[in-house]
C-alpha positions in Angstrom: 0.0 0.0 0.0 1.6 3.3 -0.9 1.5 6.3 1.9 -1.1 8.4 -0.1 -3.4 5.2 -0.1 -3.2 4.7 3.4 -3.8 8.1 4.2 -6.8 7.9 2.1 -7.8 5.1 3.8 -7.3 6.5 7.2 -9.3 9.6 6.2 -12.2 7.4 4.9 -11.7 5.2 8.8 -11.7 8.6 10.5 -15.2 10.4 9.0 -17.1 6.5 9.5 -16.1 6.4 12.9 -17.2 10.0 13.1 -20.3 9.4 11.5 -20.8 6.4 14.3 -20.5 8.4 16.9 -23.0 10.8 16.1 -25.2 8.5 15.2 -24.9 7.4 19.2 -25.0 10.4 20.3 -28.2 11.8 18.7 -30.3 8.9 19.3 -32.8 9.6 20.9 -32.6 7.8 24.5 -35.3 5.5 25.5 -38.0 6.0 27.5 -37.5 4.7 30.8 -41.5 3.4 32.2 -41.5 3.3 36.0 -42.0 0.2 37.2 -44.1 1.7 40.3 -46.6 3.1 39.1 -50.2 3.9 40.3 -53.3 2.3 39.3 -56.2 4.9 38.6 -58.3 3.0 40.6 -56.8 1.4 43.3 -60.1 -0.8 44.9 -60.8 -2.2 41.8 -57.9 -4.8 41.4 -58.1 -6.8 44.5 -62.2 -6.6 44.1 -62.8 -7.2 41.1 -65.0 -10.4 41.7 -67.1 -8.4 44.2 -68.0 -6.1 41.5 -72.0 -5.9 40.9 -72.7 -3.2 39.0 -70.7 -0.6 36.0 -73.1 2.2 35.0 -72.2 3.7 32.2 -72.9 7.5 31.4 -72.7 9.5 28.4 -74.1 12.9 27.6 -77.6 11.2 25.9 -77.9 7.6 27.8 -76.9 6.2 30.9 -77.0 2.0 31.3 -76.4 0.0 33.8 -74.7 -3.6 33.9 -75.3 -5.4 36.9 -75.0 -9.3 38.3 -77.7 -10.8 38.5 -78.2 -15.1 39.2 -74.9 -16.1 38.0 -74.9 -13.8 35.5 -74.9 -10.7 34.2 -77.8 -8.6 32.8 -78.6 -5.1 31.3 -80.7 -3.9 34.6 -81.3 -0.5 32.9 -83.2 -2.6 29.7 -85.3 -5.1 31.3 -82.7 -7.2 32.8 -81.1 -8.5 28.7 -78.6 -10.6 29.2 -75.2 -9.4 29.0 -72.1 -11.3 27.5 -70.1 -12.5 30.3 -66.9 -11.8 28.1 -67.5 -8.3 27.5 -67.9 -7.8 31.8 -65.0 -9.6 32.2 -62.9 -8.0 29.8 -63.8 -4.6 31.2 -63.5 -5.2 34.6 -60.1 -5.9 33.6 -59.6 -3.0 31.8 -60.5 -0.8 34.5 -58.5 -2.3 37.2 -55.6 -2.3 35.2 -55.2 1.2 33.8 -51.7 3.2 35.1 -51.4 6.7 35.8 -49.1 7.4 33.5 -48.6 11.4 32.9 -50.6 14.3 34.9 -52.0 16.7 32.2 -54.2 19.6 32.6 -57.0 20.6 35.6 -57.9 23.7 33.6 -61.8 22.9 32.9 -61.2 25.1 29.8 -59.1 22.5 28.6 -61.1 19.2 29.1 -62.4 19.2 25.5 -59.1 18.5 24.0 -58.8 16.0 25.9 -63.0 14.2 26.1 -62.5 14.7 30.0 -65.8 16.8 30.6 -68.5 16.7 32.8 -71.4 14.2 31.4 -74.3 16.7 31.8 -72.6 18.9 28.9 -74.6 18.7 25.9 -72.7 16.7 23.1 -69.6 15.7 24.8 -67.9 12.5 24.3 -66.7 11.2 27.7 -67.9 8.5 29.3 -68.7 8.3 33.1 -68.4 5.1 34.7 -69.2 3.7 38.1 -68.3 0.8 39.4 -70.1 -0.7 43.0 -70.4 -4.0 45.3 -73.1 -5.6 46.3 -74.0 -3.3 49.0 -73.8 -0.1 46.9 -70.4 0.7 48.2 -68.2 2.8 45.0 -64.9 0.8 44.3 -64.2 3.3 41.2 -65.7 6.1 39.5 -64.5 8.5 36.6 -64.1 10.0 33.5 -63.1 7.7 30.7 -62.1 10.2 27.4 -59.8 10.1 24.2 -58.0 7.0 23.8 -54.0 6.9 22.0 -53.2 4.7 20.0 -50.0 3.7 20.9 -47.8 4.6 23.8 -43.4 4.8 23.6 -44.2 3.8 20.0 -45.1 0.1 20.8 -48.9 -1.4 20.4 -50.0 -0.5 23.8 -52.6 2.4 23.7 -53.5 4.6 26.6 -56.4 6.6 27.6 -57.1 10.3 29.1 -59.4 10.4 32.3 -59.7 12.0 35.2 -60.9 10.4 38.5 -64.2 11.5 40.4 -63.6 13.9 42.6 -60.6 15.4 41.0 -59.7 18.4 38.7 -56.8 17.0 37.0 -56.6 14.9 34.4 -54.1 12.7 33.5 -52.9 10.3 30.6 -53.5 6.4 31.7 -51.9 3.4 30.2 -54.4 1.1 28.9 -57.5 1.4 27.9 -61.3 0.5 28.4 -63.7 -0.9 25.9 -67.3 0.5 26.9 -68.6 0.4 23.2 -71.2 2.8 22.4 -73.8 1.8 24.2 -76.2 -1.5 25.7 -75.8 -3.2 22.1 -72.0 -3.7 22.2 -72.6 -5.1 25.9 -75.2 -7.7 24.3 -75.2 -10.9 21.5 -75.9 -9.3 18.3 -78.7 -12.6 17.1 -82.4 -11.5 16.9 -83.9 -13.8 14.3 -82.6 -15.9 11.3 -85.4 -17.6 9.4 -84.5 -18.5 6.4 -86.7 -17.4 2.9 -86.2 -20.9 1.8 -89.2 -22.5 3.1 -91.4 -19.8 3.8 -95.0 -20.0 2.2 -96.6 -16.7 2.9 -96.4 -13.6 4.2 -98.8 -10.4 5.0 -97.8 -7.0 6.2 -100.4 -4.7 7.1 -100.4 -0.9 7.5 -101.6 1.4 10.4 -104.2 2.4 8.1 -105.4 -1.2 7.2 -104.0 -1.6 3.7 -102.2 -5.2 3.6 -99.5 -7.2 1.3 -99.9 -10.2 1.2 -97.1 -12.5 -0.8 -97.6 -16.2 -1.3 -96.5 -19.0 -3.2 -98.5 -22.5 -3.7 -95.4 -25.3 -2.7 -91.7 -25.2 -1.5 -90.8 -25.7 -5.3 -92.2 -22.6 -6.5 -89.3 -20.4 -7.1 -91.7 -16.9 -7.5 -93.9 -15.7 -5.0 -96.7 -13.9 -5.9 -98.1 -10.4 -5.0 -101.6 -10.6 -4.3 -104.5 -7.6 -5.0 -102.6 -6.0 -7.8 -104.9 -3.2 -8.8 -106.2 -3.1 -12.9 -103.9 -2.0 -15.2 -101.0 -2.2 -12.7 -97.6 -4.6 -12.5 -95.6 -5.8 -9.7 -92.4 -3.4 -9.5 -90.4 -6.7 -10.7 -90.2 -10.0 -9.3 -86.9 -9.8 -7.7 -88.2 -7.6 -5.4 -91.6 -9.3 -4.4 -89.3 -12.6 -3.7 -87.1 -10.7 -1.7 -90.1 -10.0 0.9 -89.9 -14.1 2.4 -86.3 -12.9 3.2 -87.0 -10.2 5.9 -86.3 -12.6 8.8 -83.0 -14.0 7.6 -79.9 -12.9 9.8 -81.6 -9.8 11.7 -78.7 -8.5 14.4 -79.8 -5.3 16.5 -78.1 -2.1 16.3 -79.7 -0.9 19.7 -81.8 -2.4 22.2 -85.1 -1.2 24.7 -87.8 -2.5 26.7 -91.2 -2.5 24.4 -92.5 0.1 26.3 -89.7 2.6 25.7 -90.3 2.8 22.0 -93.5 4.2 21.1 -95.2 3.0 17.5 -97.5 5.4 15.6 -101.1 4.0 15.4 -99.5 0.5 16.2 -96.9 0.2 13.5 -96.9 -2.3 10.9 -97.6 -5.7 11.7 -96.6 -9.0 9.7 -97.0 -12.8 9.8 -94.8 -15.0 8.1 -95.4 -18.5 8.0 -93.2 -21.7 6.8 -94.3 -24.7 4.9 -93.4 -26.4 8.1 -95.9 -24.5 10.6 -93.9 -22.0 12.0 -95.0 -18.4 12.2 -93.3 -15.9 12.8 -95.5 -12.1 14.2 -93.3 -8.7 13.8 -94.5 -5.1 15.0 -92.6 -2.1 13.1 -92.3 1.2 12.6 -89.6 3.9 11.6 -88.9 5.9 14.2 -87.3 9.3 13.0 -84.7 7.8 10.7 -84.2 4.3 12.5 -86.4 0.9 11.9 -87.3 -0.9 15.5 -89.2 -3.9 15.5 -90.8 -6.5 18.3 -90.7 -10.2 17.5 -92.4 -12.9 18.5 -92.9 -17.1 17.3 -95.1 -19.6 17.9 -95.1 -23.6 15.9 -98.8 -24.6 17.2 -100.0 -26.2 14.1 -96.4 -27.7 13.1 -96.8 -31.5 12.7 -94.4 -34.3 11.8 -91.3 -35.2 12.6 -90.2 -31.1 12.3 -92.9 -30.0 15.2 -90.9 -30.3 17.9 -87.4 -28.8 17.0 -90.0 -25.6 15.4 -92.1 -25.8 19.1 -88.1 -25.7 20.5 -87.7 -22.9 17.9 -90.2 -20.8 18.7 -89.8 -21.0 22.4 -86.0 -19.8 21.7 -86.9 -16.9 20.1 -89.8 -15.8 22.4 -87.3 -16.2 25.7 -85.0 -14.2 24.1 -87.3 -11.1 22.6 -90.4 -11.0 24.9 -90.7 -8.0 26.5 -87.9 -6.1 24.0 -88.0 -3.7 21.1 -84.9 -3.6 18.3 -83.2 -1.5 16.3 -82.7 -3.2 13.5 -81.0 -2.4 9.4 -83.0 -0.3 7.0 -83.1 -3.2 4.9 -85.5 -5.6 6.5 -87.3 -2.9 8.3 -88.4 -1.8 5.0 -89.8 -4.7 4.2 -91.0 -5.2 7.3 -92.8 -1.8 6.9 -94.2 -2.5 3.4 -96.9 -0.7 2.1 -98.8 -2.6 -1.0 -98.2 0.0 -3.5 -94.1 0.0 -2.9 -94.5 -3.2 -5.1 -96.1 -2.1 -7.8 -94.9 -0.6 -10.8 -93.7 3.3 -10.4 -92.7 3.0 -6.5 -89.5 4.1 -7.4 -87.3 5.2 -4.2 -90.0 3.7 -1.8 -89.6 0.0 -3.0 -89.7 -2.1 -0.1 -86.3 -4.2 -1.3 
């Protein structure tokens, strides 16, 4: 190697080691968690099987889970059975949120970070509560904006300020409350399949009634009855899309039957199977949402079906007596038919 290559070398040696250094240096140092920290509330971990009851409050509903027989129920909606997953995942959620960072106590503030008062119209914080058996508070707070991640690993925290206090502070971990009673809930209403189904009628406030048939299983087109002279079905896709109201319903909220009011009864309908069962609904839009009651009965089943569709029946009645559901736009409008949204000229009003 001559000397001007081994200078050159050196030089080249020099500026990576250099380079190395700064790279070091500049890093940016890691953040060190305590190991100590507090949990935001403290009763909750060594209780957390003597919890009863988590009400839940938000600036337009308030619910209230609560134990009930070896389970747990929806006490605020007529006792509806709650998933036992969801409770459990929560409780655990709540007991093991950190105080991680203090952050503001100026009230001014609380909207940047969902921390305010529940009685303020709009807000998005949710207050929870969480009590024993005999009433007594083991936690109680304001649950707001959740982050994403935390020292850029997949561990998300949450902003919330405990009862009582003015400061809010930046928790790690974070609680899944949902939106409301249906994310506490099992989705399944009803799932009767189109397949079998022989007839149905759905009758108007007012008295007018559809009425869609077909003579045996085989049939593949069901037939709109009372079709005024000179008119036409809208199409027969959409008159053998009526049978397949009941298939799959899920709720997207949940009440008691007397909580939701229908105008001059709603709509009622009857579907019945080739097999015997039958199947009553009671509908109405309410503002811009579709609720419906449900209820099932197999008297005149026979043969070797009858009881599995008695067994049917007395599923779904145990598990919709007494409730009302929010339910998709597209089987409430069928389930709110009027006749002449299948004829001919219905345009945006079709039922399917």
């Amino acid at each position: 190697m001559t000397p001007r290559s081994f200078i050159a070398l050196a030089v080249v040696t020099v500026a990576m080691v250099g380079a190395a250094v700064a790279a070091v240096v500049t890093r940016p140092a890691p953040t060190l968690i305590p190991a100590d920290r507090a949990l935001v509330f403290p009763k909750v971990a060594p209780a957390v099987n003597a919890v009863a009851e988590l009400e839940v409050k938000s600036a337009d509903r308030t619910f209230t889970v609560k134990a009930k027989d070896g389970g747990w129920v929806l006490s605020s909606v007529g006792d509806y059975p709650v998933l036992f997953d969801k409770v459990k995942t929560v409780l655990v959620q709540i007991s093991q949120l950190k105080l991680l960072e203090a952050k503001t106590a100026n009230a001014d503030r609380y909207d940047r970070l969902d921390v305010q008062p529940v009685s303020a119209k709009g807000v998005k914080s949710r207050e929870i509560t969480l009590r024993d058996k005999d009433g007594n508070v083991l936690a109680k707070g304001l649950i707001g904006k959740k982050v994403g991640t935390l020292f850029g690993a997949d561990r998300g925290g949450t902003y919330l300020r405990v009862d009582g206090e003015k400061r809010a502070w930046l928790a790690e971990g974070t609680v899944d409350l949902g939106e409301g009673p249906a994310d506490w809930v099992s989705k399944k209403v009803i799932d009767v399949t189109g397949d079998n189904m022989k007839r149905l009628a759905v009758t108007a406030p007012g008295g007018d009634t559809v009425v869609v048939q077909r003579a045996a299983p085989g049939d593949k087109d069901f037939k709109l009855s009372d079709i005024p002279e000179g008119k036409t079905q809208r199409g027969q896709w959409e008159t053998n899309q009526m049978p397949k109201a009941l298939e799959g319903i899920e709720l997207k909220d949940i009440a008691t039957a007397a909580d939701v009011e229908f105008k001059d009864g709603g709509y009622k309908a009857e579907f019945e199977t080739f097999d015997g069962l039958v199947i009553r609904t009671e509908a109405a839009k309410v503002g811009n949402k579709y609720w419906a009651r449900f209820s099932a009965s197999a008297e005149n089943a026979a043969g070797d079906k009858a009881e599995a569709l008695k067994k049917q029946a007395d599923e779904i009645n145990a598990r919709t007596r007494g409730y009302v559901y929010e339910i998709d736009e597209a089987p409430g409008k069928k389930l709110t038919c009027d006749h002449v949204n299948l004829l001919e000229g219905a345009g945006t009003n079709a039922c399917a």
